[in-house]
C-alpha positions, 0 to 999 in steps of 0.5 A: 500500500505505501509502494502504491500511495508513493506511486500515486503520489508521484502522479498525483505530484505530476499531474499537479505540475502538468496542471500548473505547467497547462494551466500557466500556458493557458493565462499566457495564451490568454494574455497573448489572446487579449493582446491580439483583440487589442491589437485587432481592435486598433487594426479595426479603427486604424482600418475605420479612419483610412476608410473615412480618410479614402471616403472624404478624398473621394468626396473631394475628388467629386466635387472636383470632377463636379466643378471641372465638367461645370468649367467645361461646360462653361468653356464649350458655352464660350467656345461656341459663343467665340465661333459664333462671333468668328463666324459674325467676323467673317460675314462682316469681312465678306460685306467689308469687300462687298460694300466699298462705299461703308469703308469707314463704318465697316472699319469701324466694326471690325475694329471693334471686333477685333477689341472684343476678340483680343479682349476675349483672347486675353481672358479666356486664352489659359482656360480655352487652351486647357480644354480647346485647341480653338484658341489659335483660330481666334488669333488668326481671325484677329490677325485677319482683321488688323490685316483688314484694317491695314489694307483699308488704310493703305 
């Protein structure tokens, strides 16, 4: 009986150590578990606020894109209200040849268009050149109408 109360003794010592030993590896396993909920945790809002960052960029770059197609729009208006104008410039050079006799009032027209082209060249030169390639076509038909005006005064 003593032989086998030491034997069961032993093992019971053995069986407290494998405890203590598994029951050790369990509080470290627990403490390694709560340090990776922390650390998902703060993963999850790093993860929150980049998503929110990505969100407020995308509403940004809408809202660029918005204004963009707007200038755009405004631009295409312009243009084609300076084709307009282009187009009224030629009918008036046409009339100039037509009419020798209205040299001074046709003078007189085209000079002004030619401020207003140049004025609307100037203005509108950086944004045009941005979105149309039409802009040079305008500073020829300015430079039509100075020739026009030259060949009327000589």
């Amino acid at each position: 009986l003593k032989e086998e109360n030491a034997i069961l003794r032993n093992k019971i010592n053995k069986l407290q150590i494998l405890s203590e030993t598994q029951a050790d590896k369990m509080r470290k396993l627990e403490k390694k578990l709560e340090e990776n909920k922390i650390k998902e945790e703060k993963e999850a809002r790093d993860l929150e606020a980049m998503v929110q960052h990505v969100e407020q960029n995308l509403q940004l770059m809408t809202k660029r894109a918005a204004k963009a197609e707007n200038s755009a729009a405004k631009l295409r208006q312009e243009n084609a209200q300076l084709q307009a104008e282009l187009r009224n410039s030629r009918l008036e050079k046409e009339e100039l040849r037509a009419d020798q006799a209205g040299l001074a009032a046709a003078k007189q027209n085209a000079e002004a268009a030619l401020q207003q082209l140049l004025q609307v060249t100037a203005s509108s030169r950086a944004s045009i050149r941005q979105l149309l390639s039409g802009a040079e076509s305008l500073q020829l038909v300015a430079d039509l109408l100075k020739s026009i005006d030259r060949i009327s005064e000589v």
